[in-house]
C-alpha positions in Angstrom: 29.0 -11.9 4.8 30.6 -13.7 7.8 28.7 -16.3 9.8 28.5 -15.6 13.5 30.0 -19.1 14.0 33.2 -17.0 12.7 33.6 -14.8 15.8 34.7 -16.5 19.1 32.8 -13.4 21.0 29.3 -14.4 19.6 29.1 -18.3 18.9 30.9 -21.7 20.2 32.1 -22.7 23.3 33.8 -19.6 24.3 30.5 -17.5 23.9 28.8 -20.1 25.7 30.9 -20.4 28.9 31.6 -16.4 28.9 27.3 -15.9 28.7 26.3 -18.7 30.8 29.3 -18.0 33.3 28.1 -14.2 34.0 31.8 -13.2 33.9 30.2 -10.0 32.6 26.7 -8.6 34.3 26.2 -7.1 30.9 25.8 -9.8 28.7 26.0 -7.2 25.6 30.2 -6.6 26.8 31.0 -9.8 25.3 29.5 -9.6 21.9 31.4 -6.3 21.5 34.7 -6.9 22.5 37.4 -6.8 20.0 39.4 -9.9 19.6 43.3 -8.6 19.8 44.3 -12.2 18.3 43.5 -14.0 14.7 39.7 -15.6 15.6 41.0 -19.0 15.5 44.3 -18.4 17.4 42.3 -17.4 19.9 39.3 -20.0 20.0 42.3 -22.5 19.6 44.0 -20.9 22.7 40.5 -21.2 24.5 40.4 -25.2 23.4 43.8 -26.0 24.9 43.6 -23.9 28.1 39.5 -23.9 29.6 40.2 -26.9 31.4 43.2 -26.7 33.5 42.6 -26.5 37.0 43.6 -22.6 37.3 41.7 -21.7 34.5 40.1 -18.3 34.8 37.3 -17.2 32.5 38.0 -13.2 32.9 41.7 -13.3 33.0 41.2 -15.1 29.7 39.2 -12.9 27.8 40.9 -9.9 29.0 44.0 -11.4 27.9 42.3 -11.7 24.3 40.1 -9.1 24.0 39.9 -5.5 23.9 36.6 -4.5 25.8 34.0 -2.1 24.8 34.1 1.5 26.1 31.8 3.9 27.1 32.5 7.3 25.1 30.1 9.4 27.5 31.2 11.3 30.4 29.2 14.5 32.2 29.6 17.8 32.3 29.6 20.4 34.9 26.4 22.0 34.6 26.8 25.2 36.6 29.5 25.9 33.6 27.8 24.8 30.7 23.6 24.7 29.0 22.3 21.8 27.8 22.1 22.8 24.3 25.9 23.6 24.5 26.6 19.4 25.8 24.8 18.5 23.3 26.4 19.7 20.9 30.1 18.8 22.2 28.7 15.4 22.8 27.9 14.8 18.6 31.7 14.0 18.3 31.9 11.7 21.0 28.3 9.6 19.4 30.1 10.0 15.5 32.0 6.8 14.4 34.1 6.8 11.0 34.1 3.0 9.4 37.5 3.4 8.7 38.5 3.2 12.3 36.7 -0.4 12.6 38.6 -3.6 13.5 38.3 -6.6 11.0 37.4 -8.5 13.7 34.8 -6.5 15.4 31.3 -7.8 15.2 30.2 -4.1 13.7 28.6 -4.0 10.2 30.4 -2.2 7.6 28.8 0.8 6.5 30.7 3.4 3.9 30.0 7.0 5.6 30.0 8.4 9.2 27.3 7.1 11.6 25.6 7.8 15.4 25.7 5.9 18.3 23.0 6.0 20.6 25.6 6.2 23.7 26.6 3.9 26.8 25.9 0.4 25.6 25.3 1.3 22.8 28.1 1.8 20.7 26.8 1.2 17.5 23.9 2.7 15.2 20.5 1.9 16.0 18.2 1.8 12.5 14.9 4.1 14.6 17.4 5.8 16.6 19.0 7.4 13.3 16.2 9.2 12.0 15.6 10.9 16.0 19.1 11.8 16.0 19.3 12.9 12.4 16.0 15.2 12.9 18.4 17.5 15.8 21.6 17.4 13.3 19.5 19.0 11.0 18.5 21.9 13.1 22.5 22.6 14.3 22.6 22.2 10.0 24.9 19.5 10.1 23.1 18.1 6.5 26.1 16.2 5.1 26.2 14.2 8.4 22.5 13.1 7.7 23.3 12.6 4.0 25.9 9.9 5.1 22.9 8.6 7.8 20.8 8.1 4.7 23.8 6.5 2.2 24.3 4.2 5.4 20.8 3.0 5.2 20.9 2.2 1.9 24.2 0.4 1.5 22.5 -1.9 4.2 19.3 -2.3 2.6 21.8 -3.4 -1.0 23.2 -5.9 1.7 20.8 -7.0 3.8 17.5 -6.9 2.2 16.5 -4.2 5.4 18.2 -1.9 7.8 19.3 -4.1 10.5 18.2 -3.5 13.7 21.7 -2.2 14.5 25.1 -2.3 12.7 26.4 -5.1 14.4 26.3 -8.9 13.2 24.0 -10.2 15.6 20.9 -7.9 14.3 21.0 -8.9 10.8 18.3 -11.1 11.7 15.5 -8.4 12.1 15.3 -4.5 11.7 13.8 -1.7 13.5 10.7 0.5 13.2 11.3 1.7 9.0 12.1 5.2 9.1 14.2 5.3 6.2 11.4 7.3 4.2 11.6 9.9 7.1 14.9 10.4 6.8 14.8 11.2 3.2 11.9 13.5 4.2 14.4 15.4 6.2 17.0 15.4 2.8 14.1 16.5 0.8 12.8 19.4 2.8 16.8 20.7 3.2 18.2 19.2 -0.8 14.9 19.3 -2.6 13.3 16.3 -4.3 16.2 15.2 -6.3 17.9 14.1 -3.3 15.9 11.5 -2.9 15.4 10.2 -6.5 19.0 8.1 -5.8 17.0 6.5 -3.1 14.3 4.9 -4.7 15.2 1.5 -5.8 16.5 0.9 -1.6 13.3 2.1 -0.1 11.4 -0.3 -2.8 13.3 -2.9 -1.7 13.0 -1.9 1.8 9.0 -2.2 1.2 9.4 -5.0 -0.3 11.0 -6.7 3.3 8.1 -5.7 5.0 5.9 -7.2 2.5 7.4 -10.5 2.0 5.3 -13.6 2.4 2.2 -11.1 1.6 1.6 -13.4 -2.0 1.3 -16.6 0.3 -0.6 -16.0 3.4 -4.9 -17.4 2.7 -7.3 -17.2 5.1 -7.0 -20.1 6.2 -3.1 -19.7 7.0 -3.2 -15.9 7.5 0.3 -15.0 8.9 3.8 -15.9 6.8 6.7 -13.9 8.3 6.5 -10.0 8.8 2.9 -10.0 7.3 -0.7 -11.4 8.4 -3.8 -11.7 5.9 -7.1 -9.7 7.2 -9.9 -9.6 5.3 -9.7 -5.9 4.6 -6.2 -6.5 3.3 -2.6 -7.5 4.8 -1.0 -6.1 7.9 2.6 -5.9 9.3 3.9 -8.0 12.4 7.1 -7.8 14.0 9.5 -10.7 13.2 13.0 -12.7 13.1 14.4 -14.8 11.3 16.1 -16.4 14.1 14.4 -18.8 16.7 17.4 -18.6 19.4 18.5 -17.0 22.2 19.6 -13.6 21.3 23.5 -13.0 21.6 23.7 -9.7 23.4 21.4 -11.3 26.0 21.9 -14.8 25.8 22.2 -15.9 29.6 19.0 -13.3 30.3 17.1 -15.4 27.4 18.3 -19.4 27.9 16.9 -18.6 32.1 14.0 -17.1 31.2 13.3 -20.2 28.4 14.0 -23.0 30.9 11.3 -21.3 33.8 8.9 -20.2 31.5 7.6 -23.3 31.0 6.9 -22.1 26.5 8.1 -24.2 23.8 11.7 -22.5 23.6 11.8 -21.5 19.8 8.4 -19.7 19.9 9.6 -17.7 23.1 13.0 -16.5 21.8 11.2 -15.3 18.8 8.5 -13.3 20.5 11.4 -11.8 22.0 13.4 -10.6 18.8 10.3 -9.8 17.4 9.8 -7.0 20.4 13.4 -6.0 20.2 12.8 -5.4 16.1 9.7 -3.3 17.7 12.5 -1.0 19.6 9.6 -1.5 22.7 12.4 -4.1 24.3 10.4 -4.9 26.3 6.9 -3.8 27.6 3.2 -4.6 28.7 1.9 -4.4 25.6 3.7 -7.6 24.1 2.4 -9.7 27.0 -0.1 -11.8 27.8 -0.1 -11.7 31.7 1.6 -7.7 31.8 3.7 -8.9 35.1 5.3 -11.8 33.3 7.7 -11.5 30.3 8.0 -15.2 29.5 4.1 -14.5 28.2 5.3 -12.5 25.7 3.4 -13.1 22.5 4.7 -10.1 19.8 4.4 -12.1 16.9 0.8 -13.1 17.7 0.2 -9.2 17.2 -0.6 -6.6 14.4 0.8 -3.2 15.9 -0.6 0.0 15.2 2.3 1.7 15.7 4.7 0.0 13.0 1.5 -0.1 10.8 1.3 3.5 10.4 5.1 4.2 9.7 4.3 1.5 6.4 1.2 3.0 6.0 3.8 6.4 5.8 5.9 4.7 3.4 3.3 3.7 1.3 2.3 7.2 1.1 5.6 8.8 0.4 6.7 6.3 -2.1 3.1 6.7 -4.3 4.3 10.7 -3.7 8.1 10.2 -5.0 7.3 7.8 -7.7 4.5 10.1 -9.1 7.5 13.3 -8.8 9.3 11.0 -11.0 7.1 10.2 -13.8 6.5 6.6 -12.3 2.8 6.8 -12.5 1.6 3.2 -12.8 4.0 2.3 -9.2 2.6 5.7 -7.7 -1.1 4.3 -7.7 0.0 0.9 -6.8 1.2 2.4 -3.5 -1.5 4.7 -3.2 -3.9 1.7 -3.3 -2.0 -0.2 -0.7 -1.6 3.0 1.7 -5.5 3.1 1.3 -6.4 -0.8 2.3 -3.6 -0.5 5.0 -5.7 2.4 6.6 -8.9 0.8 6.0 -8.0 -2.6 7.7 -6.0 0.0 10.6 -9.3 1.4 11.4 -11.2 -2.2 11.3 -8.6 -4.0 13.4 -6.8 -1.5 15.6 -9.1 1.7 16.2 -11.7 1.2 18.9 -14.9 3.4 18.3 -15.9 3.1 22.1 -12.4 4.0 23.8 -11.8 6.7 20.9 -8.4 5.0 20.9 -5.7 2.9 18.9 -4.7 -0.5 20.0 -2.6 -3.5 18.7 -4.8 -6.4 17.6 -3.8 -10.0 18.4 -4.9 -12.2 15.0 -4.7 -15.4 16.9 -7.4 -14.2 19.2 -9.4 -11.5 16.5 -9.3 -9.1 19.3 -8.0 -6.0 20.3 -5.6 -6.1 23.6 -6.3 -4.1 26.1 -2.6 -2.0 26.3 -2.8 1.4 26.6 0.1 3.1 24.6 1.6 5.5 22.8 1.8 3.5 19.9 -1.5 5.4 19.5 0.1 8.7 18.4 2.1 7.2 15.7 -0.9 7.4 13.1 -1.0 10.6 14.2 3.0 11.3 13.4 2.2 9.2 9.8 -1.1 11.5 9.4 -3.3 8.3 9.2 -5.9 9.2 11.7 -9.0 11.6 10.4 -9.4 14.6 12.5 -12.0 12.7 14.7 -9.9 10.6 15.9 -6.9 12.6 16.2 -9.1 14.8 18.4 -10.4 11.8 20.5 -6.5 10.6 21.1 -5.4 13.9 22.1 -8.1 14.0 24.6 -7.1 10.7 26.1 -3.3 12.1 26.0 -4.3 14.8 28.1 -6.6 12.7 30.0 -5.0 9.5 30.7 -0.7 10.0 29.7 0.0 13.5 30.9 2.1 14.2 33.7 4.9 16.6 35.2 7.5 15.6 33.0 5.5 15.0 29.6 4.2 11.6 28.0 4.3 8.1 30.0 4.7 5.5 27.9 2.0 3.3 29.1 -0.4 3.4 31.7 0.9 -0.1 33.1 4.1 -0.5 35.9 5.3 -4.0 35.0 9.0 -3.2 35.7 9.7 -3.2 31.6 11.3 -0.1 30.7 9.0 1.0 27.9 5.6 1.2 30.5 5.6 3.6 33.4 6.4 5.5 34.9 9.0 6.0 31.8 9.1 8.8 28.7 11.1 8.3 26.0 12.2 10.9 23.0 11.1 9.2 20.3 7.1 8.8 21.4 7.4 12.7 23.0 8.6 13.6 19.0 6.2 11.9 17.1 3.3 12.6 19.9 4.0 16.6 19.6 4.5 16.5 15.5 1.3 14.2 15.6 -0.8 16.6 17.7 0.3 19.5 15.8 -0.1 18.3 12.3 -3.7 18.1 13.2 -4.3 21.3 15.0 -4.0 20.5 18.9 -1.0 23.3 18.8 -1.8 23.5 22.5 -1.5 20.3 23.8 1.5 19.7 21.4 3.4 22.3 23.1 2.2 22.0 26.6 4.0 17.6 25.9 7.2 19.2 24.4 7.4 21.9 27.3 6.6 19.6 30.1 9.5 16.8 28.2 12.1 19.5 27.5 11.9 20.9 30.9 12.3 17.5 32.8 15.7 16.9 30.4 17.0 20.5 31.0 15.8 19.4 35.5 17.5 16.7 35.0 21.0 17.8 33.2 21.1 20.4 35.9 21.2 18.5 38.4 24.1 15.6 37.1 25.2 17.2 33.7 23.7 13.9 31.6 21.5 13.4 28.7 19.3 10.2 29.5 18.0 7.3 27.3 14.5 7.7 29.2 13.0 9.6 32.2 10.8 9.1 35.0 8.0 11.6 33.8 5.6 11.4 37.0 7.8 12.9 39.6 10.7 12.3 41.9 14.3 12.4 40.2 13.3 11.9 36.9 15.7 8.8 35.9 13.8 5.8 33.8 14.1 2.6 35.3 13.1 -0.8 34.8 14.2 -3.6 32.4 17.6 -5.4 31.3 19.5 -2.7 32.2 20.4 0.5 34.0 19.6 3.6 32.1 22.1 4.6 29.8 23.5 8.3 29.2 24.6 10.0 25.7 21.8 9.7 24.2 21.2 9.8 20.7 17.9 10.6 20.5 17.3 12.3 23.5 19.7 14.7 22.0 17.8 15.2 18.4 14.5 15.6 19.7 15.9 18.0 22.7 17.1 20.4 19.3 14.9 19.6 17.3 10.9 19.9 19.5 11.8 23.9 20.3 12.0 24.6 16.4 8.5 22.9 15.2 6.8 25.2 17.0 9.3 28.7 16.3 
């Protein structure tokens, strides 16, 4: 694999006076432009030229570059339903790797992916299973075949499914959906479609587990897992201690005011990016100031119960396969995970999940929706799935479905945002365990603030304001971006789980 040091667009003193310069106000256009030149013709051109007097930054790198595209454009909606956009938009959001550029900074994968849309234009590792979950119901199954043999030439490469396909995510992954996503090529192949599959979402496990054989007590936390006394737990981590590339001017200011040993803050923040919460309250110490960020001081409940999940399925598959002695193994694990869930992240007062902070052995005090997931992963008992549908109802309701958190700290995954994903797992959650009611009333209330909102501009959204007024998310890096992957699959895909 290529270093990044390779590419002019992501490392060396071209990256460093584009980023720092703000030639773009997107600091994510750089990383994806295409170099039109050889890579060192064109950090050799930068070399000879970035310090004459008439030296322009811009006129440089559009000279040398081709720059990144947005594939999105609205519709007219008094012509055209939602449903029908959506389904004319799947072509514009479908990539084939044989159109790549060698010197693009996208991973190679060997089948057809999804974009997300807008920025971006690449495939997100969480995002896939969302969008893959709506392909299925329009039956396009070969496409989410090709999603799945994508995921597992990345975990033969990488060790994981990078957070994205691009070089500059290697470093962490995403929320593990992989085993979902075979869920969805079991229940529409059978089981033998996933019996290929195996040995990648082992080793995909076996990610999320490394370290587990070192942490003690007395040093409890070694990369993506922490030591409990009811068993280990999973964190959210990178490998990387440095600014991230796609934000690198947002991340070198926020370092040098935040007053935070530099290394430990720029990995608190890939750690919330490999989250897909980039960002929000509940990574923060003080909820009004990012640069208190503190993700990998955390055990989250939400990433907790999709390994508890894959524990569960891979005890399931190995047993369909005559692997019996692996089957228990996982069976045992699934059962400490949910043990040490329930010790550490389930609060018998609130009747409500939390993320624990190890450092502190205490729960924080972050209202989310990270709460449903055990729901989604069928983790919860039917106490306390009752008891967190009451609080959805309670506390999270509104107009326009589910807000994210009960917090406004200006992050884009607190309020007043919703977001696909949390409204999908939130209704499958509730109705897995019997609260059909509440279930539909959420995917009602979400589905008709998507079709408000497409009526009025002719635009899918990447999140929504839920509580009112004109129903476009807001907050965080960047403005809200249209397409949207996800929005898209679970806008298909919430009508059919209940018809």
């Amino acid at each position: 694999m290529p270093s990044l040091s390779s590419y002019p667009q992501l490392a060396g003193d071209l990256f460093e006076t584009v980023q720092q310069s703000g030639t773009f106000s997107d600091s994510k256009t750089f990383v994806d432009a295409v170099p039109d030149h050889e890579l060192a013709e064109v950090r050799e051109r930068f070399e000879r030229e970035h310090t004459e007097p008439d030296f322009d930054t811009r006129e440089f790198v559009s000279e040398s570059f081709t720059l990144p595209e947005d594939p999105v454009t609205a519709a007219d909606p008094s012509t055209v339903s939602m449903e029908w956009y959506i389904d004319e938009l799947w072509k514009h959001l479908i990539r084939n790797p044989s159109e790549e550029h060698e010197w693009s900074t996208r991973l190679s994968v060997p089948r057809q992916y999804v974009i997300a849309g807008g920025r971006f234009r690449e495939s997100y590792y969480w995002d896939t299973y969302f969008a893959a979950i709506g392909l299925a119901v329009t039956g396009r199954i070969n496409l989410i075949a090709d999603l799945a043999e994508n995921c597992a030439a990345l975990i033969d490469q990488y060790g994981c499914v990078p957070n994205g396909n691009r070089l500059y995510y290697v470093s962490r992954s995403h929320p593990p959906m992989f085993c979902h996503l075979l869920d969805i090529l079991e229940s529409e192949r059978g089981i033998e479609a996933v019996r290929s599959y195996l040995p990648e979402l082992r080793r995909e496990y076996e990610f999320w587990m490394d370290g587990s054989e070192d942490v003690t007590v007395t040093d409890p936390a070694s990369r993506r897992v922490v030591h409990t006394e009811q068993g280990v737990l999973n964190r959210h981590w990178d490998d990387r201690a440095a600014p991230r590339e796609e934000s690198y001017r947002e991340d070198v200011n926020l370092a040098e005011t935040s007053g935070r040993e530099k290394r430990q803050l720029y990995r608190d923040i890939r750690a919330a990016c490999e989250s897909g919460w980039d960002f929000s309250s509940r990574w923060l110490a003080n909820q009004d100031d990012l640069a208190t960020i503190q993700t990998t001081k955390l055990l989250p409940v939400d990433l907790n119960a999709l390994c508890y999940a894959m524990e569960n399925k891979l005890s399931r598959w190995e047993r369909t396969f005559g692997n019996q002695e692996r089957a228990e193994r996982y069976a045992r694990t699934a059962e400490r995970r949910r043990r040490a869930v329930n010790e550490h992240c389930w609060d018998d007062e609130a009747g409500f999940y939390f993320d624990y902070c190890w450092s502190k052995g205490c729960l924080t005090e972050t209202w989310s929706l990270a709460a449903v997931v055990p729901l989604f992963c069928r983790m919860a008992t039917e106490e306390q799935a009752a008891e967190v549908a009451a609080h959805l109802e309670e506390r999270f309701l509104h107009s326009g479905g589910l807000v994210t958190t009960l917090t406004e700290s200006g992050e884009q995954w607190d309020a007043p945002n919703g977001w696909a994903p949390l409204h999908w797992m939130a209704a499958v959650g509730l109705h897995q365990y019997g609260h059909r009611r509440l279930a539909e009333i959420i995917a009602g209330r979400w589905l008709d603030l998507n079709r408000e909102v497409f009526d009025r501009n002719g635009l899918m959204l990447e999140k929504y304001d839920v509580t009112g007024g004109s129903g476009t998310g807001s907050g965080g890096e960047y403005p809200v971006q249209y397409g949207f992957g996800w929005t898209n699959g679970v806008a298909l895909a919430l009508p059919a789980l209940f018809y």
